[in-house]
C-alpha positions as CSV (number, residue, x, y, z in Angstrom):
1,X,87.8,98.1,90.0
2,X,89.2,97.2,86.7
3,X,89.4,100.4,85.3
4,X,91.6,101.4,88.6
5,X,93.6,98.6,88.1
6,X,94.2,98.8,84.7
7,X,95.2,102.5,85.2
8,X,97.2,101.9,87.9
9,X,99.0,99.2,85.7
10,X,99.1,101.2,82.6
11,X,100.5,104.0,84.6
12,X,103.3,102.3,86.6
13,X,104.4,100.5,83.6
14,X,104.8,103.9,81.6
15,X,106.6,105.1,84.2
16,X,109.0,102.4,84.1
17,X,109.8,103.0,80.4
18,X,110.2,106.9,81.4
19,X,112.1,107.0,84.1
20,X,115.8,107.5,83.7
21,X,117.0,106.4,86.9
22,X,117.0,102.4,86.4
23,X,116.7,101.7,90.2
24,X,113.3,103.0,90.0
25,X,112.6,101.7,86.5
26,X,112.7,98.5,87.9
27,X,110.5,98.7,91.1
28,X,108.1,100.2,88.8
29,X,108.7,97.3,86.9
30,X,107.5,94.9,90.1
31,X,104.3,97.6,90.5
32,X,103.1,96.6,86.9
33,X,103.6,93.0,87.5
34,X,101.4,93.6,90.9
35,X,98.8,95.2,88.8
36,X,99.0,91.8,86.5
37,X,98.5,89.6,89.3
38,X,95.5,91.8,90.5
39,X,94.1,91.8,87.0
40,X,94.3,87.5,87.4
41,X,92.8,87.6,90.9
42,X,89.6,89.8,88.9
43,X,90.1,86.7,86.6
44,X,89.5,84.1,89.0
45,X,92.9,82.9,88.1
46,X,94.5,82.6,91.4
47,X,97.6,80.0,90.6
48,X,98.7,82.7,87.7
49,X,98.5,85.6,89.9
50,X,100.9,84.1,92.7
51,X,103.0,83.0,89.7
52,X,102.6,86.5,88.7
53,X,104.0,87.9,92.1
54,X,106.0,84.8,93.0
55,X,108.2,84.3,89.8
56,X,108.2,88.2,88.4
57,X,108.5,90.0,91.2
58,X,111.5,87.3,92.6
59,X,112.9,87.8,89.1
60,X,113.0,91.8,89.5
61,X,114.8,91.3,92.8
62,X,117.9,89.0,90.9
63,X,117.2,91.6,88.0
64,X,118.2,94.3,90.6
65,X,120.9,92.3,92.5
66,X,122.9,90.6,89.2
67,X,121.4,93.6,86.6
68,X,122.4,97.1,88.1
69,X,124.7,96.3,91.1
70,X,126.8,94.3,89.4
71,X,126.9,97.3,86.2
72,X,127.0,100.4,88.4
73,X,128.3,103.3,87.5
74,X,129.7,106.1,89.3
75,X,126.1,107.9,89.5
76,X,123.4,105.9,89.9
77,X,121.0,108.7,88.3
78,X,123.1,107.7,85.0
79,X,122.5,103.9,84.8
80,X,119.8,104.1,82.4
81,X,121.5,104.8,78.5
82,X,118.0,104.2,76.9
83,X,116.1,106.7,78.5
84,X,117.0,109.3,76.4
85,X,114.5,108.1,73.6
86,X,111.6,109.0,75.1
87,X,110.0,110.1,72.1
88,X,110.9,107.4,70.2
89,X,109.5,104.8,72.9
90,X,106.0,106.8,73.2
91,X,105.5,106.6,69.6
92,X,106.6,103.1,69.3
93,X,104.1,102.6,72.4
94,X,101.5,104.4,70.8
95,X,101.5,102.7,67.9
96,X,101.2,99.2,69.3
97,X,98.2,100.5,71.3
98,X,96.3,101.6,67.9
99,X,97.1,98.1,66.6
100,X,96.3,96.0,69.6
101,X,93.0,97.9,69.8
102,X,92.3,97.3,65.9
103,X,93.3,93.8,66.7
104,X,91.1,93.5,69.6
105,X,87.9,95.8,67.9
106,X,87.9,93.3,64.5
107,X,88.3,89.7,66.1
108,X,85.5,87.8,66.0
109,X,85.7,86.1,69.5
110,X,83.9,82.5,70.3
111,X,82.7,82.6,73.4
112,X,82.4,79.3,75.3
113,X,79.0,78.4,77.1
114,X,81.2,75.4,79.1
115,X,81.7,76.2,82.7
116,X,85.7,77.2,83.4
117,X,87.3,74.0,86.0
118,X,87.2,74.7,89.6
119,X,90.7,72.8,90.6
120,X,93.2,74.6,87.7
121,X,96.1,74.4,90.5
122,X,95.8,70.6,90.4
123,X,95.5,70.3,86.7
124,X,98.6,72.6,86.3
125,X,100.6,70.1,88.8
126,X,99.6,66.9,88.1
127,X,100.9,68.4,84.0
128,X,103.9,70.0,85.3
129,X,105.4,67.1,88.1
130,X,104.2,64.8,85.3
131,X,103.8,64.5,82.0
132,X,106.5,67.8,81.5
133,X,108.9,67.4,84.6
134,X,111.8,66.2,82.3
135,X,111.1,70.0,80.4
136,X,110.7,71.6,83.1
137,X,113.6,70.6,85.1
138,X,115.9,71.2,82.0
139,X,114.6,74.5,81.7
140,X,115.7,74.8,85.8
141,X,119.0,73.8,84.6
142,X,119.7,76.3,81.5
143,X,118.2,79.3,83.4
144,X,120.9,78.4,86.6
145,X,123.6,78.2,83.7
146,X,122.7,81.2,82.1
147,X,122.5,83.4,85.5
148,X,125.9,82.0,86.4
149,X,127.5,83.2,83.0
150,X,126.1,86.3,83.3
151,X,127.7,86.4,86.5
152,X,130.9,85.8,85.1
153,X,130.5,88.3,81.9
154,X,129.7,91.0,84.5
155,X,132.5,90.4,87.1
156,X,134.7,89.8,84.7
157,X,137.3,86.5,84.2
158,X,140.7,87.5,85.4
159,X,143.3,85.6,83.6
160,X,145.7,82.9,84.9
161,X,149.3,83.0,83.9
């Protein structure tokens, strides 16, 4: 199973850097994120796949709303300036492969004998309506400010006389 899924995730996501219609870059974009949550469910890591799906794949959906709609050109088939450095992006992509797998092949990893807690949703709660609410509420804030500027930027501010 995790050969499928990390094929399938591999896949989708170099699709997405490929593709040259941006539309379907980024719903490729939400299949690689779905592969990531699978990947977590393998895990046993249920509360950061449904993050996973809940948070990323919402974020596509404003990325899609606020990111192309708002930019569109005349053709949608021409959204995507990048995609012309293909070559460029699978060498660049290759390259971090060969050193993430060095990486991965010469690190000595400690492997813990302790048994992994059964309640990690609780934990994660009780830590973020706690001891980091102020954080995380700020954070709320300047992501909200940030997606209304860009708003602005894109629609553009018409001047007042």
């Amino acid at each position: 199973m995790f050969w499928i899924l990390a094929i399938f995730t591999l896949g989708s996501a170099l699709l997405m850097v490929m593709n040259k219609n941006i539309f379907h870059s980024a719903l490729f974009m939400v299949l690689t994120f779905i592969g990531v949550a699978a990947m977590y469910v393998m895990l046993q890591a249920d509360f950061m796949a449904a993050v996973q799906i809940l948070v990323y794949a919402g974020a596509i959906a404003i990325f899609l709303v606020f990111g192309i709609m708002l930019t569109q050109r005349g053709n949608m088939k021409q959204t995507n300036l990048f995609a012309k450095h293909t070559a460029v992006a699978g060498l660049v992509s290759l390259a971090l492969v060969v050193i993430n797998a060095f990486m991965v092949w010469n690190t000595n990893w400690l492997k813990s004998t302790a048994e992994p807690p059964q309640d990690t949703v609780g934990q994660i709660a009780d830590l973020m309506l706690g001891k980091f609410m102020v954080p995380f509420e700020v954070a709320a804030i300047l992501l909200l400010v940030a997606l209304l500027g860009a708003v602005i930027i894109a629609k553009g501010v018409k001047k007042t006389s």
